[in-house]
C-alpha positions as CSV (number, residue, x, y, z in Angstrom):
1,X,68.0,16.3,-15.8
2,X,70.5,15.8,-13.2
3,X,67.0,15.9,-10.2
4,X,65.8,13.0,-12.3
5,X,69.6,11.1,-12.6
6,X,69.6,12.0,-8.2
7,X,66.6,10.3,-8.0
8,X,67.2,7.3,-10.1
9,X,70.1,6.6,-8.1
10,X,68.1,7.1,-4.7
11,X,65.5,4.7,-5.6
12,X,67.9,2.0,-6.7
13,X,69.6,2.3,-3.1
14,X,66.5,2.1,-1.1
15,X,64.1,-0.4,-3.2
16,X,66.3,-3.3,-2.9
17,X,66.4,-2.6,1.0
18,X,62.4,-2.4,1.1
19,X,62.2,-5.6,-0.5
20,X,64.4,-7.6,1.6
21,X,62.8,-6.3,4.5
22,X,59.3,-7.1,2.6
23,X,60.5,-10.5,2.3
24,X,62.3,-11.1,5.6
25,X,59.0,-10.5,7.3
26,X,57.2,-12.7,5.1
27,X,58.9,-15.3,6.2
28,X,57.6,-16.2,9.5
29,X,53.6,-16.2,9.8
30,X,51.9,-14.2,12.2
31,X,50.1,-16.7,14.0
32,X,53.3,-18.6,14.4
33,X,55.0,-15.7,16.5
34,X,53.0,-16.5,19.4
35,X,54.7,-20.7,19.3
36,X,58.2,-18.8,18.4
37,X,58.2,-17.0,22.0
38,X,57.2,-20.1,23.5
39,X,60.2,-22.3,21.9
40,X,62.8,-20.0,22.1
41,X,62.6,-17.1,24.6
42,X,65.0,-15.3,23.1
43,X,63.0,-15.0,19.7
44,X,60.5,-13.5,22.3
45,X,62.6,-10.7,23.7
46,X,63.8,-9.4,20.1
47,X,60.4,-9.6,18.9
48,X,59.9,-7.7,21.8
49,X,62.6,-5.2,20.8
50,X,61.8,-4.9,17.4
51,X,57.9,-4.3,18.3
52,X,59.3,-1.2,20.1
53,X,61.2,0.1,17.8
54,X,58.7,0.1,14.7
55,X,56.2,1.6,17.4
56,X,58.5,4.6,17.8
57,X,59.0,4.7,13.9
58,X,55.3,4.6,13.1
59,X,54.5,7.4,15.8
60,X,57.3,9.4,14.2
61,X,55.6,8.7,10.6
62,X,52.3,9.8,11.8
63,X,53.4,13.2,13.4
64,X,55.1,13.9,10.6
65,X,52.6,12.8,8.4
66,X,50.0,14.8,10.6
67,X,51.8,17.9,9.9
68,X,51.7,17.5,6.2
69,X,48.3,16.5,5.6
70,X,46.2,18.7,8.4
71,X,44.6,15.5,9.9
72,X,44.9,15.0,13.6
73,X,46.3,11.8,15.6
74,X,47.0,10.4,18.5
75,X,50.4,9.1,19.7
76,X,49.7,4.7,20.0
77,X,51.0,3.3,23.7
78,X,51.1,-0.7,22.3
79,X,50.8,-3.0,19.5
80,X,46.7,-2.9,20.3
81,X,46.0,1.0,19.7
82,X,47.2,-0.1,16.0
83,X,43.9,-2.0,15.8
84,X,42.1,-0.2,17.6
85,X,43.0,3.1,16.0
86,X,43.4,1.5,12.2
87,X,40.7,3.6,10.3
88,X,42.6,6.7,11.8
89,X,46.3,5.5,10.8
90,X,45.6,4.4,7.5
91,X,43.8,7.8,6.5
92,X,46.6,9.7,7.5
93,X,49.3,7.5,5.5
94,X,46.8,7.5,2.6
95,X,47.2,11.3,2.6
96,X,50.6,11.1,2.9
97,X,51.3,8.5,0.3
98,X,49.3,10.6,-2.4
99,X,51.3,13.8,-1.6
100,X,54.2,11.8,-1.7
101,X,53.5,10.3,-5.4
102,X,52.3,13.5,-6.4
103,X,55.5,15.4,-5.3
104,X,58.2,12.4,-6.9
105,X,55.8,13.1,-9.9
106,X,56.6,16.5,-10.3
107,X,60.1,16.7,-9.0
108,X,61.1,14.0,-12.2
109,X,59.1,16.4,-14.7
110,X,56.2,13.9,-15.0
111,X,53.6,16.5,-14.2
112,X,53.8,20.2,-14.2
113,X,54.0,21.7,-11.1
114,X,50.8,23.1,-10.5
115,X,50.9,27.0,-8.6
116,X,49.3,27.7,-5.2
117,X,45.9,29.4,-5.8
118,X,46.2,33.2,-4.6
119,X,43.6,34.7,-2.7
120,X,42.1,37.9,-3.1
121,X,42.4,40.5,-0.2
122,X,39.4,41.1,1.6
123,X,37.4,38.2,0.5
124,X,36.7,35.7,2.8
125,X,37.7,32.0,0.5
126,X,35.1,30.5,2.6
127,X,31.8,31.1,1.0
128,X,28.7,31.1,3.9
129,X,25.6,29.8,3.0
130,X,22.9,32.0,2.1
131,X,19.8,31.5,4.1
132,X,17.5,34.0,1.6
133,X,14.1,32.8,-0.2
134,X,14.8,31.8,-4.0
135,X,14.2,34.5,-6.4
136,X,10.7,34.2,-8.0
137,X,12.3,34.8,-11.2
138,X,14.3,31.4,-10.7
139,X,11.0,30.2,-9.9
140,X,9.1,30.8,-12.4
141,X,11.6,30.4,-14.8
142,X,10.5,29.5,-18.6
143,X,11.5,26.2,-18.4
144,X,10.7,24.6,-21.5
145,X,8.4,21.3,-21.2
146,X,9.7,17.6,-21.5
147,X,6.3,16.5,-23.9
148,X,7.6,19.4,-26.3
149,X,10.2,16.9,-27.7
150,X,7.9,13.9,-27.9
151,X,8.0,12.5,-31.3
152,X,4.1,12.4,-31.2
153,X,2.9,16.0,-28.8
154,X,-0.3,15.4,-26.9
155,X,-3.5,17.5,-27.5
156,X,-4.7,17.8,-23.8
157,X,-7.5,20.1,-25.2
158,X,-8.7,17.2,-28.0
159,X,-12.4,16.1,-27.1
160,X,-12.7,13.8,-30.1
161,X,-12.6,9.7,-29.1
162,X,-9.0,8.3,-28.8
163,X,-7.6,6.8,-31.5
164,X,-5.0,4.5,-32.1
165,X,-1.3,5.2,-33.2
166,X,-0.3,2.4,-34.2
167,X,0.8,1.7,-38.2
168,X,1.5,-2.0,-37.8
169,X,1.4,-4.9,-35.9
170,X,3.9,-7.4,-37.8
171,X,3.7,-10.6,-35.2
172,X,0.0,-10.0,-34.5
173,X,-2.6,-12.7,-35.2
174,X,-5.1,-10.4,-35.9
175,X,-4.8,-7.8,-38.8
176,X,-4.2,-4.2,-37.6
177,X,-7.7,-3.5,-40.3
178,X,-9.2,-6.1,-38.0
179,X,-8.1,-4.8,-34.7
180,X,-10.0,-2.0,-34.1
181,X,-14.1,-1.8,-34.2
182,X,-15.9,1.6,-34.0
183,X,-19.1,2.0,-31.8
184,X,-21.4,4.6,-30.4
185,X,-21.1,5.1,-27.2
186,X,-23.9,6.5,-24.5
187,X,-23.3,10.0,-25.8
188,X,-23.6,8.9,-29.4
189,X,-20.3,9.5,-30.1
190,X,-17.7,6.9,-32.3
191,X,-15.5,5.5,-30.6
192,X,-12.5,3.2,-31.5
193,X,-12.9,-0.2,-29.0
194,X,-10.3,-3.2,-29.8
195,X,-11.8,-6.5,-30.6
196,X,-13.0,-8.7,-27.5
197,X,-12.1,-12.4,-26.6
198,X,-15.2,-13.3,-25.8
199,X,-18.3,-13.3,-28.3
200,X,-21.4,-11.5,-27.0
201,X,-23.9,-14.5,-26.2
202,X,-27.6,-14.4,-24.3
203,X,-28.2,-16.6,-21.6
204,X,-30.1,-19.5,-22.4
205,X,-33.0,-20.6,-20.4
206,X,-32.5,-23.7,-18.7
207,X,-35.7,-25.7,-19.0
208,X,-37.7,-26.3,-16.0
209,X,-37.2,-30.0,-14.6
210,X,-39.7,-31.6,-16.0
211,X,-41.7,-33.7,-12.9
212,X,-43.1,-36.5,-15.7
213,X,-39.7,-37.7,-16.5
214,X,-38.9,-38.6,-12.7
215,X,-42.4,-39.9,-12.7
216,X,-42.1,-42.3,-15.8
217,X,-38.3,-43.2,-13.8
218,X,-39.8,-44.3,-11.0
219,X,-43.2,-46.3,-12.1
220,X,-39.9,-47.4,-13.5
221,X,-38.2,-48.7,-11.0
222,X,-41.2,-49.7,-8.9
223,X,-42.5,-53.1,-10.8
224,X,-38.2,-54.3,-10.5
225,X,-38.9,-53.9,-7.2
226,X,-42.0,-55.4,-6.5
227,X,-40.7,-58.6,-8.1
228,X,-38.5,-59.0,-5.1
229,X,-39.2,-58.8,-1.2
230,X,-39.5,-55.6,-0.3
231,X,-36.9,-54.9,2.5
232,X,-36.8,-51.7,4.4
233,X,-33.0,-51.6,3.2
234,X,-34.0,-52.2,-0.3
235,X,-36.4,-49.4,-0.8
236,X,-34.0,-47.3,1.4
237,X,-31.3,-47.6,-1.0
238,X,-33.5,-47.1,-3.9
239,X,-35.1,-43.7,-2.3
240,X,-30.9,-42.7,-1.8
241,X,-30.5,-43.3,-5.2
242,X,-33.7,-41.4,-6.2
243,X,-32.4,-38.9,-4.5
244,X,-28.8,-38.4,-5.7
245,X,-30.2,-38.4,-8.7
246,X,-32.2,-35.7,-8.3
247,X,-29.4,-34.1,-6.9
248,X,-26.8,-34.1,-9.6
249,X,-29.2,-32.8,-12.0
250,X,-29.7,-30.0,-9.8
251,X,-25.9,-29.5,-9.7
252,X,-25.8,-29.7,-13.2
253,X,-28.4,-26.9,-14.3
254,X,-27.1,-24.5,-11.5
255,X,-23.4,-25.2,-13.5
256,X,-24.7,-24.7,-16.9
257,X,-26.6,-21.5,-15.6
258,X,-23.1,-20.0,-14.5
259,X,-21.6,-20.7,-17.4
260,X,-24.0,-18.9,-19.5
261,X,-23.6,-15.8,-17.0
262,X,-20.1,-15.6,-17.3
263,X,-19.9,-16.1,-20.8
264,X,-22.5,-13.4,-21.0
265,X,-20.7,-10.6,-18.6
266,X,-17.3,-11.1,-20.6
267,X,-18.9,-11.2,-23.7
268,X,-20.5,-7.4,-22.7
């Protein structure tokens, strides 16, 4: 009771202290040192002073600090091995900060004070790695199978046709009765084979162009053209047109005769 009254009173002493301080150096901005030493040179030489002095007191910190915690540092020259040296500093006041919180902890009763580990005589507490071969035993442990806690087990040794689980199919557009066709397959075997997009369909044979019909066009075309002069440009045009002709019915039976494919490959 009276270690927890001593240190009541300690910390009321010394936290209004660290908070002035806290704010006194909030003050002034960093970047507005530099313009400080310029206005008023002696602003420069205390800074210079005080720059010093918390040098000494963090070197101090981190000997000390050193000591407690087992990690290693070096002693900072200037204001620059601070930044240089940061990742260093901060993990040794880290370490001390914890073992400082942990000891305030249990010297006010907060946590128990845990005892020091005691080791054995004659046994090293550092364990060496072993560099020996796994037991076979821990090899070919019985280690029990993931698939043996499936829901549904797998019969890897089932030569039957596969069938389907499923029970329902509530959002389907097709009924689950209606989703699933049997056949025989090459080895005369059922299998189950889910409905396909495309109806089977044979090709149909394109008819051959029939020669008549472009006849009959052109006997056709030819007394139109015999009413009026016959121009070389005249019959040119009409044996481009003849020709076009010609050619987009060959574009369109060549179309037709892919479709009819393709409908036929997805269809089987």
């Amino acid at each position: 009771m009276e270690s927890s009254q001593d240190y009541n009173s300690l910390r009321e002493t010394i936290q209004p202290a660290l908070v002035t301080v806290t704010r006194s150096a909030g003050v002034v901005a960093n970047e507005d040192l530099q313009f400080q030493r310029t206005v008023r040179p002696s602003v420069g030489d205390k800074l210079d002073k005080t720059a010093d002095r918390m040098l000494g007191l963090v070197n101090g910190l981190l000997k000390s600090s050193s000591k407690v915690t087992g990690q290693s540092t070096t002693k900072l020259e200037d204001i620059d091995d601070i930044e240089i040296k940061w990742r260093g500093i901060v993990d040794v006041i880290d370490s001390f900060l914890e073992k400082a919180d942990t000891c305030l902890d249990e010297y006010t009763g907060l946590i128990k004070r845990k005892n020091a580990p005691t080791v054995e005589e004659g046994r090293d507490p550092k364990r060496s790695k072993s560099t020996a071969p796994l037991d076979w035993s821990l090899k070919r442990a019985n280690i029990v199978k993931p698939q043996n806690g499936f829901e549904k087990k797998p019969n890897n040794f089932d030569k039957g046709p596969w069938k389907p689980i499923l029970t329902k199919k509530p959002h389907a557009i097709v009924p689950l009765e209606q989703s699933f066709n049997t056949f025989l397959n090459e080895e005369h075997t059922t299998q189950y084979e889910p409905p396909s997009l495309f109806k089977n369909s044979l090709v149909s044979p394109v008819p051959p162009v029939d020669s008549s019909v472009q006849e009959k066009e052109a006997d056709q075309e030819e007394p139109r053209l015999a009413t009026q002069p016959r121009s070389r440009k005249a019959v040119g045009n009409w044996r481009w047109r003849q020709k076009m002709r010609d050619k987009t019915y060959q574009q369109a039976v060549t179309a037709s005769a892919e479709v009819s494919r393709e409908n036929f490959r997805r269809g089987s």
